[in-house]
Each structure stands twice: as structure tokens, then as C-alpha cells.
C-alpha positions, 0 to 999 in steps of 0.5 A: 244291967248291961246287955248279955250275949252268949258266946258258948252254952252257958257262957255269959258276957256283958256287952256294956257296962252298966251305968253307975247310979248317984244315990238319991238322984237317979242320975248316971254317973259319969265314967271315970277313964281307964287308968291304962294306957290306950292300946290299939283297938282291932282293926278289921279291912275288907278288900275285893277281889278282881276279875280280868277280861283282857291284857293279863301278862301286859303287867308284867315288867318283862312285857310291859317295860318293853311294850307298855302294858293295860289290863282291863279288870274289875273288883268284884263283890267277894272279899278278903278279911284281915283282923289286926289286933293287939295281943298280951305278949310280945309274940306274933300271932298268925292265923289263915289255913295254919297258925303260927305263932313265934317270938320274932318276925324272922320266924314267920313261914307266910312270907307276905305277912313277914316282909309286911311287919318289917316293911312297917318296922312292927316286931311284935305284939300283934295278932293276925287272921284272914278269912275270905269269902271264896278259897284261896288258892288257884282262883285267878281271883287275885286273893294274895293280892288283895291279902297283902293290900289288906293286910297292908292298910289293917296294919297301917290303920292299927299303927294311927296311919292313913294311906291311899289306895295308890300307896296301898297297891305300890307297897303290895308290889313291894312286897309281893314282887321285889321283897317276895320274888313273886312273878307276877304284875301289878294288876291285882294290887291295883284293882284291889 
């Protein structure tokens, strides 16, 4: 039999299917393949966050289109998660410290996740959740930041797309900057 983990108490779930046995050999089978069609397989990014030691308010472009900008900051070992998953409708399921679940993009209250879906044209069918290793407001950690470039890269990825970490951060400030009206500069995206 295929291995068993339990989920919930008294919940069982097999983890492999077991192997099919030819009659009187004692060899597997071989699998036939799902008749389905392929559906994207859940996508799971792990970005850092950053810590800055000197030039923040250099990356703005008020200051730095004036005065060129440099900003010295590191990634540091704390984390944002994203899940990208397909789901069995047509909606869109979101999930940080609320849920939100509608029928259209346009209908998405969490601005970053909004522009991101139609930055990248997705309509539907799709299911996201973030997590992090620390909160996620007021750290001056950089966490939206690295939630877009994340989230970014888990949709990409979920699409079959490759990007770079340079395309990465120039589509967060994108979104965050221009499409979001955040005011803030560029260092995060990029240290991300």
C-alpha cells in the first residue's frame, strides 16, 4: 500500500499511489497517464527581506533624478511565502491576514495582488496565500516588497514563465510605484 499521513485525527490520506502488480510476474505495471488535461502545479516563492544601513530617501525619484541615489542594504535570513495554486473555479482566492474571494480581478481590495493579475493578464482560477516569518506591517523590513516580487515570480512561474531577479524588481516598482501610487523607492524591490 502507499504511505499514509494523517492530516486531521482520524483523517487518512495516501501520499503515493500504490504500485499495480502484473498477475503472476510480481512486476509493476506501468502507470497509464492522467487523461486530464495538465493544470498548473502550485507554485510556492520564498523571498528575503532586507535590512538597510544607509541612504534610504536616496531611492526616491524626487531625490534621486535630482541627485543620483545609493542605498546600502542586505537580504537578510526572514522570509515571505507565496502559494500560487490553481483552483476548481473560475474565482480568485486570496488569503493574508484576510480572505477575499470574487469573481473578477476588479474586485480584489489588496491592491498589490490586483494590479499584479492584470499586470500579467490572469483573470481567474487562481489561488493565493502569504505568509511570513515576521509581521508584516511597520517593520521597515521592506515586507510589501518582497510580497510583490514574490508574488510576481510565483505567478510567472505558475504561467511556465521564466524571469530575472533585475525583471523581478523593475515590474514590483511597476506595480507598487506607478500602478499602486506607493511613495516609496526602489531599494526593496531590489534587494529582494
Amino acid at each position: 500500500l502507499g504511505q499514509i499521513t494523517r492530516s486531521a485525527p482520524g483523517a487518512r490520506k495516501r501520499r503515493h499511489a500504490p504500485a499495480c502488480i502484473r498477475p503472476g510476474t510480481g512486476n509493476p505495471e506501468p502507470r497509464t497517464p492522467n487523461p486530464e488535461p495538465q493544470r498548473p502545479a502550485m507554485i510556492i516563492s520564498r523571498t528575503p527581506l532586507r535590512m538597510s544601513f544607509v541612504g534610504g530617501g536616496s531611492d526616491l525619484p524626487a531625490y534621486y533624478r535630482l541627485h543620483g541615489g545609493a542605498v546600502v542594504s542586505t537580504a537578510i535570513n526572514k522570509y515571505v511565502y507565496v502559494t500560487v495554486n490553481p483552483k476548481f473555479d473560475d474565482n480568485i482566492r486570496v488569503s493574508y491576514s484576510r480572505t477575499e474571494e470574487v469573481d473578477e480581478v476588479a474586485r480584489l481590495q489588496h491592491p498589490l495582488v490586483r494590479e499584479s493579475l492584470r499586470h500579467l493578464d490572469i483573470a481567474g482560477g487562481v489561488e493565493i496565500t502569504s505568509i511570513a516569518d515576521i509581521p508584516s506591517r511597520g517593520t521597515g523590513l521592506g515586507s510589501s516588497s518582497a510580497f510583490t516580487v514574490g508574488l510576481l515570480h510565483a505567478l510567472h512561474a505558475w504561467r511556465g514563465r521564466y524571469r530575472s531577479a533585475e525583471q523581478l524588481a523593475r515590474e514590483s516598482c511597476l506595480i507598487e510605484i506607478e500602478r499602486c501610487g506607493e511613495p516609496i523607492g526602489k531599494q526593496d524591490q531590489y534587494a529582494a
